[in-house]
DRENGUBA-837153 format. One line per field, with one value per residue (C-alpha): residue number from 1; residue in three letters; x, y, z. Coordinates in Angstrom, 2 decimals. Example, Ala and Ser with C-alpha at 12.3 -4.5 7.8 and 13.67 -1.06 7.14 Angstrom:
// residues 2
i	(1 / 2)
aa	(ALA / SER)
px	(12.30 / 13.67)
py	(-4.50 / -1.06)
pz	(7.80 / 7.14)
END
This chain:
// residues 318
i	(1 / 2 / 3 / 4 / 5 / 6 / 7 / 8 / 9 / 10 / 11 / 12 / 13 / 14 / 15 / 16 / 17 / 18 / 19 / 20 / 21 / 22 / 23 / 24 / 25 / 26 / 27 / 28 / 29 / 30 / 31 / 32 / 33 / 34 / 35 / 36 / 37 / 38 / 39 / 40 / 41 / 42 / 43 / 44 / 45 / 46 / 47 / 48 / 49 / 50 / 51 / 52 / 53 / 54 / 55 / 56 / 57 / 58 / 59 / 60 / 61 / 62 / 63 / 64 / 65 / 66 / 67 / 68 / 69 / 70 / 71 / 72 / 73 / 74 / 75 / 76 / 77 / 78 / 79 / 80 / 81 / 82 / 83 / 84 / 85 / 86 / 87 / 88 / 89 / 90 / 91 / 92 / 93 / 94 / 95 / 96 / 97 / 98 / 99 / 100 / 101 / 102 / 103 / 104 / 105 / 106 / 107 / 108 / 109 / 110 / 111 / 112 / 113 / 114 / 115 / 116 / 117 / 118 / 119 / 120 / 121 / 122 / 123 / 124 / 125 / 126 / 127 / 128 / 129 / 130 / 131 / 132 / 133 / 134 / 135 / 136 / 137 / 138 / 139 / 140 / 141 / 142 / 143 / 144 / 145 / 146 / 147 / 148 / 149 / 150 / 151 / 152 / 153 / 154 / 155 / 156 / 157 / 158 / 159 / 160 / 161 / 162 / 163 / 164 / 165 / 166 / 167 / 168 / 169 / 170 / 171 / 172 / 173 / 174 / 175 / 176 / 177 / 178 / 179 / 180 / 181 / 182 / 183 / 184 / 185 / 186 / 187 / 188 / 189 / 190 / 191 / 192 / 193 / 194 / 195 / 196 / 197 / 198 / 199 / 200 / 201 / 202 / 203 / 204 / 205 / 206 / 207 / 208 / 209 / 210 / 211 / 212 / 213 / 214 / 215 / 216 / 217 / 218 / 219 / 220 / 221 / 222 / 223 / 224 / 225 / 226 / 227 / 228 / 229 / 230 / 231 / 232 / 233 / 234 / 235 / 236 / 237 / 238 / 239 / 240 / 241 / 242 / 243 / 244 / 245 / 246 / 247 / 248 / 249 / 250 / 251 / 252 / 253 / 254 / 255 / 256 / 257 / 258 / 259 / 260 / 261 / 262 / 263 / 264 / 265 / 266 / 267 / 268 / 269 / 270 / 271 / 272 / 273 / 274 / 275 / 276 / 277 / 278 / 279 / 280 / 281 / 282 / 283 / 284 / 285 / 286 / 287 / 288 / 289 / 290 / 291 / 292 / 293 / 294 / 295 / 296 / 297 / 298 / 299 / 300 / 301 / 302 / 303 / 304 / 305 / 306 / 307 / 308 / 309 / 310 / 311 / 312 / 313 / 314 / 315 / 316 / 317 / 318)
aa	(UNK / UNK / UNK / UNK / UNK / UNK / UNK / UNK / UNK / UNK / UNK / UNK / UNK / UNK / UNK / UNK / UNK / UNK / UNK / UNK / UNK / UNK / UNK / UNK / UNK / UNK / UNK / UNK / UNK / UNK / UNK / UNK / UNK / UNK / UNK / UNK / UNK / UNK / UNK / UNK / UNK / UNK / UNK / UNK / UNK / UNK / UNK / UNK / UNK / UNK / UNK / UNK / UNK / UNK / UNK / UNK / UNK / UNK / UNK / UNK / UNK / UNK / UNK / UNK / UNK / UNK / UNK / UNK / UNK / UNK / UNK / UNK / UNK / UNK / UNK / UNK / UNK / UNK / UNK / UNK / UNK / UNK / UNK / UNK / UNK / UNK / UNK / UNK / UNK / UNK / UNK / UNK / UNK / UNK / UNK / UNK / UNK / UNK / UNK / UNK / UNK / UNK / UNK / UNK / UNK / UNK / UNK / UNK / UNK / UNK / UNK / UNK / UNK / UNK / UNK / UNK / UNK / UNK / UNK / UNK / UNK / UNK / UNK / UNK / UNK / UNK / UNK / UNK / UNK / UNK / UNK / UNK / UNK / UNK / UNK / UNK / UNK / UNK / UNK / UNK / UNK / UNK / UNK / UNK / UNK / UNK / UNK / UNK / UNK / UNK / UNK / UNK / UNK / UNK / UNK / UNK / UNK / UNK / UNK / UNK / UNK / UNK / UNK / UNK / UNK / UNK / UNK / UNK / UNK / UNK / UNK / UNK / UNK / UNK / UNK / UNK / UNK / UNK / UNK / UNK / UNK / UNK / UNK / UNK / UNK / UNK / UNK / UNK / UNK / UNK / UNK / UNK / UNK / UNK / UNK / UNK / UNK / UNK / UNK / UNK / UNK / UNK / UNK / UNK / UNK / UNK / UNK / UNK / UNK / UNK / UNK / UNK / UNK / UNK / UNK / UNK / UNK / UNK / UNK / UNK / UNK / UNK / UNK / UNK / UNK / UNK / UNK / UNK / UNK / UNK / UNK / UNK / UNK / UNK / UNK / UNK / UNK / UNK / UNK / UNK / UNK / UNK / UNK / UNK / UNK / UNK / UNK / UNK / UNK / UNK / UNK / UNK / UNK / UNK / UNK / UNK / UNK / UNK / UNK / UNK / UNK / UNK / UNK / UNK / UNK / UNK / UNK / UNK / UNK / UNK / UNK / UNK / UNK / UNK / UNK / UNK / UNK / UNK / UNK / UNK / UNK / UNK / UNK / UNK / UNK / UNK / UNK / UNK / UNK / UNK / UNK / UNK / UNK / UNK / UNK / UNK / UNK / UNK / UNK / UNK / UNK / UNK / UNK / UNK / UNK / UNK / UNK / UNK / UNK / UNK / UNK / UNK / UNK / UNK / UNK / UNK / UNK / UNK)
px	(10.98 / 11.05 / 7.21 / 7.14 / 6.36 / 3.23 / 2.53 / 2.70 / -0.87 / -1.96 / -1.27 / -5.05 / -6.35 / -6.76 / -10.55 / -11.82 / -14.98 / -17.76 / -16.89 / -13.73 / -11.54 / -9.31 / -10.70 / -10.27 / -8.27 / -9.40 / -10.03 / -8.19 / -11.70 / -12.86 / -9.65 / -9.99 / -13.79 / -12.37 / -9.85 / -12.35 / -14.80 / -11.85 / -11.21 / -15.36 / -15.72 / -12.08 / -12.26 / -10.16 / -9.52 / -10.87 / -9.73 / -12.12 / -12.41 / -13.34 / -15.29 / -17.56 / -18.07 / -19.12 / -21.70 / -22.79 / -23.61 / -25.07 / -27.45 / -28.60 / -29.07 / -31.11 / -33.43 / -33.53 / -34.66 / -37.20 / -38.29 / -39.10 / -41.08 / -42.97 / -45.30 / -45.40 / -41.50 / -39.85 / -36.15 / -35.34 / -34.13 / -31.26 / -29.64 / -27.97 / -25.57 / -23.79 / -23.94 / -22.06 / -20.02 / -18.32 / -18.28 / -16.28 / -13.42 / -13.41 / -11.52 / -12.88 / -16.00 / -17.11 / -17.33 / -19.87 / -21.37 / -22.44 / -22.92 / -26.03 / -27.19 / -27.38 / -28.68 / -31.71 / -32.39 / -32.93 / -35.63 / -37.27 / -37.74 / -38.92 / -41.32 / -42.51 / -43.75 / -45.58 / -49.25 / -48.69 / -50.14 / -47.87 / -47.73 / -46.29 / -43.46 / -42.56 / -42.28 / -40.59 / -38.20 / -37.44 / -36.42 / -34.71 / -32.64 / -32.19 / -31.06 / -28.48 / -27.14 / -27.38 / -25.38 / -22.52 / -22.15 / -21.85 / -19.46 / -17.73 / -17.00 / -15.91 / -13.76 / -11.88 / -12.07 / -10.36 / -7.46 / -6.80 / -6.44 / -4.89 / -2.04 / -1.73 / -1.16 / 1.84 / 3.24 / 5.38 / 3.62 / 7.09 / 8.84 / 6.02 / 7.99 / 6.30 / 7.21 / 8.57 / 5.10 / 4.79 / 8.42 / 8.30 / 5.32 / 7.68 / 10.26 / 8.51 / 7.49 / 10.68 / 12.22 / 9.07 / 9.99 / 13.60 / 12.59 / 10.95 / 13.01 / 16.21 / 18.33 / 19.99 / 19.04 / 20.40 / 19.75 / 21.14 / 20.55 / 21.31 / 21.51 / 22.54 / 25.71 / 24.65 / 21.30 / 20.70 / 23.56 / 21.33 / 18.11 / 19.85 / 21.70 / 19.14 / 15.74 / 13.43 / 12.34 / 15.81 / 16.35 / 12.67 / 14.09 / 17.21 / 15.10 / 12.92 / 15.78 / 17.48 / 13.90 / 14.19 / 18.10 / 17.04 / 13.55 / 15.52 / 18.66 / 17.15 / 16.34 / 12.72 / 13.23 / 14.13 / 12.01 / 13.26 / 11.69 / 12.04 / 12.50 / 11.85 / 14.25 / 17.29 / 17.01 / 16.27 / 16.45 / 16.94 / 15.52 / 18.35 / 16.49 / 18.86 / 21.70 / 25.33 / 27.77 / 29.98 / 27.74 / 26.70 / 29.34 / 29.69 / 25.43 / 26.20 / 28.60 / 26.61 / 23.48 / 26.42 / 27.79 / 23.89 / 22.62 / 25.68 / 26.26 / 22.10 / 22.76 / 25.84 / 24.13 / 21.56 / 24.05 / 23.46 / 26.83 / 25.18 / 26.36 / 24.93 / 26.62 / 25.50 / 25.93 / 24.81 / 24.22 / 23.49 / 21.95 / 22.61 / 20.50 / 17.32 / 17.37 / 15.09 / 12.82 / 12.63 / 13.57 / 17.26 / 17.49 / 17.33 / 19.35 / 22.41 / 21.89 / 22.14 / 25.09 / 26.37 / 25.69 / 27.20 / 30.30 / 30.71 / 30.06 / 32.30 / 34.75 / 36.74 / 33.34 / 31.15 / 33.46 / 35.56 / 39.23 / 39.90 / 36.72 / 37.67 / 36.64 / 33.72 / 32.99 / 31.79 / 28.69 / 29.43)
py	(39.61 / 40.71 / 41.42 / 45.10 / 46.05 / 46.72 / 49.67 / 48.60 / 48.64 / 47.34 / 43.98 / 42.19 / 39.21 / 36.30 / 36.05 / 33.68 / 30.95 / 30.40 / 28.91 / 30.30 / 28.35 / 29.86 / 30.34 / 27.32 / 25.63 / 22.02 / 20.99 / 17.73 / 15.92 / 17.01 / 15.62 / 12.12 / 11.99 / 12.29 / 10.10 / 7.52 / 8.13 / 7.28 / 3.94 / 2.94 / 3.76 / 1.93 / -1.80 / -3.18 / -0.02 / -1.43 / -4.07 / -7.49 / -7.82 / -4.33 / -4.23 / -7.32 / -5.84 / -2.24 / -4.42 / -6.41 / -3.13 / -1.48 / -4.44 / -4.31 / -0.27 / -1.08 / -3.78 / -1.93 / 1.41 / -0.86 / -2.22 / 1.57 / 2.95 / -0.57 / -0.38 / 2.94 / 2.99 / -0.12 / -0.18 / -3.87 / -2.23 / -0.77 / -4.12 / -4.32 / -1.33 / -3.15 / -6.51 / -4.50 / -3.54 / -6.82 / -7.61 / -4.62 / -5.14 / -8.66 / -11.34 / -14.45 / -15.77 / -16.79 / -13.61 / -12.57 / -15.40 / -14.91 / -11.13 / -12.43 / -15.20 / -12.28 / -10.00 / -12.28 / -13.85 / -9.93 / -9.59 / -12.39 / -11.57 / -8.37 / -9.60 / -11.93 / -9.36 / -6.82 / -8.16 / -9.62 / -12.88 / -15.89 / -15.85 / -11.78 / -13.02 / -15.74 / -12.87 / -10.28 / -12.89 / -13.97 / -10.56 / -9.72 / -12.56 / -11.62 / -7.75 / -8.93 / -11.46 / -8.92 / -6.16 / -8.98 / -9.83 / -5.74 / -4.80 / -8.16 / -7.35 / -3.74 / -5.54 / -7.53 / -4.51 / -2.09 / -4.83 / -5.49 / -1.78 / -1.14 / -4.00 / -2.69 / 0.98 / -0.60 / -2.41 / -2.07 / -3.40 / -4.41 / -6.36 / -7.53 / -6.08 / -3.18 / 0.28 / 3.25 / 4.79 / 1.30 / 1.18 / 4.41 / 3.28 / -0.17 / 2.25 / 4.60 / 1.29 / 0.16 / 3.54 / 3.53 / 0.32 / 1.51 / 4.37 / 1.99 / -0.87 / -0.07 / -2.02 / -1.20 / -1.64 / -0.86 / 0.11 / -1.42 / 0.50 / -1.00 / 1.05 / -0.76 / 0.56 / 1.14 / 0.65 / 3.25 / 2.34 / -1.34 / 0.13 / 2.36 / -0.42 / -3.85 / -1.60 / -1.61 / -4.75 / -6.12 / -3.39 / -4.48 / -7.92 / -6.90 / -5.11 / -8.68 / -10.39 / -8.24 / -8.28 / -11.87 / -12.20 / -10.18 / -11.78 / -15.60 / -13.88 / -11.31 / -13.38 / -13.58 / -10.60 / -8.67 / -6.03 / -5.48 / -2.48 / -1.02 / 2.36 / 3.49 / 3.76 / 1.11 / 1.54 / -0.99 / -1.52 / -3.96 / -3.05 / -5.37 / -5.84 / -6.80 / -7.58 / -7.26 / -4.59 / -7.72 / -9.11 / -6.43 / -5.98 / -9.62 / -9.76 / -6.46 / -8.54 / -11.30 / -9.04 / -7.76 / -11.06 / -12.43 / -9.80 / -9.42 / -12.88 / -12.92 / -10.31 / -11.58 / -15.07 / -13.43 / -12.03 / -8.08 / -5.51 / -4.11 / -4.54 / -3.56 / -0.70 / -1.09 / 1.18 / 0.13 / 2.93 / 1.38 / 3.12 / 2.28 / 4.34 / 5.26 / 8.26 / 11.26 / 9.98 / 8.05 / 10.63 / 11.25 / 7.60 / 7.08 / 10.20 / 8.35 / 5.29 / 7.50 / 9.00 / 5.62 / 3.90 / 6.79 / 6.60 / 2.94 / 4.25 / 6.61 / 4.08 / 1.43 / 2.60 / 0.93 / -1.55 / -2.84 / -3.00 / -6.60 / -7.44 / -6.72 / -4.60 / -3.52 / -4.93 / -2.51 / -3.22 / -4.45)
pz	(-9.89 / -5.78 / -4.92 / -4.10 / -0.47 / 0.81 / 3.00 / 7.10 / 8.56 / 12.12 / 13.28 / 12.42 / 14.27 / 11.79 / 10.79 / 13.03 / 12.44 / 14.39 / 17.58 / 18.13 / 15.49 / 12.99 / 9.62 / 7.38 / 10.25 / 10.89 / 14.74 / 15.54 / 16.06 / 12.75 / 10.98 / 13.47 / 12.02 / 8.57 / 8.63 / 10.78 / 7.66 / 5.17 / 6.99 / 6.88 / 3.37 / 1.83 / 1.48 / 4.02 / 5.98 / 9.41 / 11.12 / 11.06 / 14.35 / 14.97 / 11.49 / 13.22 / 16.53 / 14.69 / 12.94 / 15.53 / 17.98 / 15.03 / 14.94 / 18.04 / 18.25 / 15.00 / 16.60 / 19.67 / 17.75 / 15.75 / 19.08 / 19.92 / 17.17 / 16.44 / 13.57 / 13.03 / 11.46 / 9.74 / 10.20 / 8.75 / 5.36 / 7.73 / 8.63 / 4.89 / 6.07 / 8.57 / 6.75 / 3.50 / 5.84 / 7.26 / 3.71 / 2.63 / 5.60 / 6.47 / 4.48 / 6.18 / 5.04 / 8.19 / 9.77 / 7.02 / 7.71 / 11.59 / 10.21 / 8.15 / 10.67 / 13.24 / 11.21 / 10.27 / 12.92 / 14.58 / 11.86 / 12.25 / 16.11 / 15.04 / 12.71 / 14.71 / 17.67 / 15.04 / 14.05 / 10.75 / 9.11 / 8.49 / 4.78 / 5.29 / 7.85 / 5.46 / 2.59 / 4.79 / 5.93 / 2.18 / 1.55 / 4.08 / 3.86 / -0.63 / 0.32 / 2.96 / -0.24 / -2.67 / -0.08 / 0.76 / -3.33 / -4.06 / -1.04 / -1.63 / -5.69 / -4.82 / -2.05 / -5.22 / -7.64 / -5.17 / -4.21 / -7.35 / -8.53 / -5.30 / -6.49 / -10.22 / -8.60 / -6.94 / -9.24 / -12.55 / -15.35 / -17.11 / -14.43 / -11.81 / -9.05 / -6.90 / -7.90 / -6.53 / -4.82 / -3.24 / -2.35 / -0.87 / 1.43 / 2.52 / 3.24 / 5.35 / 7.56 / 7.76 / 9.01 / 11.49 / 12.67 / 13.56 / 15.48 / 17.73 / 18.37 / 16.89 / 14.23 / 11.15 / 7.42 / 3.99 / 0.49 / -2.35 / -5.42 / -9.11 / -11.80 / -15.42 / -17.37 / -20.96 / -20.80 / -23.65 / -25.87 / -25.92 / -26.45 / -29.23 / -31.16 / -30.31 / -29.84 / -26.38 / -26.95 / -26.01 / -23.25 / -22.29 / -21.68 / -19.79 / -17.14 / -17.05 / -16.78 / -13.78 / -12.02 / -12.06 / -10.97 / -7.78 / -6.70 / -7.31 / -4.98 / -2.48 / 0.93 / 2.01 / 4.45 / 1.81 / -0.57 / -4.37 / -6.23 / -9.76 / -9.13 / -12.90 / -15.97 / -15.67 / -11.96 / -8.86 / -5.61 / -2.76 / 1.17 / 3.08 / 6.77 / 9.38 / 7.26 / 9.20 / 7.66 / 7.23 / 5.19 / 3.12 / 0.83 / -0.45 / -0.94 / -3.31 / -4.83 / -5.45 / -7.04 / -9.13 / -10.28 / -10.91 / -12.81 / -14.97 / -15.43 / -16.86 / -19.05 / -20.37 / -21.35 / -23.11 / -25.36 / -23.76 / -23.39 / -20.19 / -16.44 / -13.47 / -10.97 / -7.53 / -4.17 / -0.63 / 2.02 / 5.63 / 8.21 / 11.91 / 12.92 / 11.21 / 8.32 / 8.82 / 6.03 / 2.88 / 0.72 / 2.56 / 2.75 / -1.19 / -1.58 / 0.21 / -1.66 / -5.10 / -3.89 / -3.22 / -6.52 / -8.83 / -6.48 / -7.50 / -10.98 / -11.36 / -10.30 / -12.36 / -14.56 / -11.94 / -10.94 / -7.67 / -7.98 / -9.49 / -10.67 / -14.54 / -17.19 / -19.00 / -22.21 / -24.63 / -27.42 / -30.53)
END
C-alpha cells in the first residue's frame, strides 16, 4: 500500500541539540571516544606496546596525584586499574611483569614518605602487592575466556574451519590490502553435487562425514597463503592470494580431483563443482566479490553437470 500524502507545510530546521549539533547526530570526537572506549574495555583491543606505555603514565599521574593530596587521600588502591589493564591487552608475560614491579615499587615510595610505623608499611606493601595479583589473575582469565569465545564465534563446529562471519572479516582485509598496494586474488567456491540425495539415502551422519572429509582435502591442499572457509550447507571456499591466472585453473582442478577422489574412497556418490572468479583489480566489497564467485560455481554446474569437457561423468547413487 503507497503511504498517502501529507499536506505541504514550511520547510522546518531539523531540531537541533545543545551546542549546535543535530539532534541525535553523533560528533566525530564523540564516536573516536567510543570507539577508543571499545578498544580499553575488549581483551586485546590495544596494542602492547601502547597498552604498557598507557599504564606506565597512568602510574605516574597516580603517584604524582598521591604525592599531592598526602595523607589526607590514599590513592594506592588505584594502581590495580592500570596493572588489569596490561593484563587484559598484553600477551607477553613480561610486560605484566615490569607493570607490577613498577607499580609496587611506586607504593612503596609512597608509603615510605607518609608517617607510618614499620610493621604498617610491611602490611600496606603485602597488600598492595596481593590486589595487583589478584587484578592480573581476573583480567588475565577474561583475557582466555574472551579468545576463546572469540575463536568458537568464528569457527564451524562441524569441520574446524572458520566460518562465513570470520571469512567475511579475512575478506574485507584482503580487499583492503589491494586497494593499497595492488595485486590480484581469487575465489574458489565448492559447492558438492548431491549432497542431499546422500543425506536422504545414507542419513547426516554420512553427509556429516563428507563435509569432514572435504574440510580436510582443502586444509592438506590449499598453500599456506591461502584461507579455506565453510561457508554453510555443502558449501566452501578457498581465498587464493597472489595466485597467477595461469595457475588458477589447474589449482581448481586439483581441489576438484582431491575432494572427489576422498569422497569416492569413502564409498560417497557426491562430487564437488567448483568456480573461480579472479579479480585484478579489487571488488567494491565482499559481498560483490562472493556474488561473482556464486555466479561462477553454478556456471561450472550447470555444465557437463559441474564438470569440464573431458573430465567424465557423474556417477549417480545407488
Amino acid at each position: 500500500m503507497s503511504r498517502s500524502a501529507e499536506p505541504a507545510g514550511p520547510d522546518l530546521p531539523p531540531p537541533r541539540a545543545r551546542g549546535g549539533a543535530t539532534a541525535g547526530a553523533s560528533t566525530p570526537v564523540a564516536e573516536r571516544l567510543a570507539a577508543w572506549v571499545d578498544r580499553a574495555l575488549r581483551p586485546g583491543g590495544l596494542a602492547p606496546r601502547r597498552a604498557l606505555l598507557g599504564a606506565l603514565l597512568s602510574m605516574a599521574a597516580i603517584f604524582a596525584a598521591d604525592m599531592l593530596t598526602g595523607e589526607a587521600v590514599r590513592l594506592e588502591a588505584l594502581y590495580v586499574f592500570p596493572i588489569a589493564s596490561v593484563a587484559l591487552h598484553c600477551e607477553r608475560l613480561s610486560h605484566v611483569v615490569v607493570a607490577i614491579v613498577v607499580a609496587v615499587a611506586m607504593q612503596a615510595l609512597g608509603l615510605g614518605m607518609q608517617d607510618e610505623t614499620v610493621l604498617n608499611r610491611i602490611l600496606d606493601s603485602g597488600v598492595a602487592v596481593a590486589a595487583s595479583l589478584l587484578a592480573v589473575a581476573l583480567a588475565r582469565t577474561l583475557r582466555r575466556h574472551y579468545q576463546a569465545s572469540e575463536e568458537r564465534a568464528a569457527t564451524d563446529a562441524l569441520t574446524g574451519l572458520p566460518n562465513r562471519r570470520a571469512f567475511d572479516a579475512v575478506l574485507e582485509a584482503e580487499i583492503d590490502v589491494r586497494r593499497r598496494h595492488g595485486g590480484a586474488f581469487s575465489l574458489a567456491l565448492i559447492d558438492l553435487d548431491r549432497f542431499k540425495a546422500l543425506n536422504d539415502s545414507m542419513g547426516h551422519a554420512a553427509g556429516d562425514l563428507a563435509l569432514r572429509l572435504v574440510s580436510d582435502t582443502l586444509s592438506a591442499r590449499v598453500r599456506a597463503s591461502d584461507a579455506a572457509a565453510r561457508l554453510g550447507g555443502d558449501e566452501f571456499i578457498v581465498l587464493l592470494r597472489n595466485a597467477p591466472a595461469r595457475d588458477v585453473e589447474r589449482i581448481r582442478e586439483t581441489l576438484v580431483s582431491a575432494i572427489d577422489r576422498r569422497l569416492e574412497g569413502a564409498g560417497f556418490a557426491v562430487t564437488a563443482s567448483c568456480g573461480v572468479a579472479t579479480f585484478e583489480a579489487p571488488p567494491a566489497s565482499a559481498a560483490l566479490a562472493l556474488e561473482k564467485a556464486d555466479r561462477a560455481m553454478y556456471a561450472v554446474k550447470a555444465t557437463h553437470g559441474g564438470r569440464r569437457p573431458g573430465e567424465g561423468p557423474r556417477r549417480d547413487l545407488p
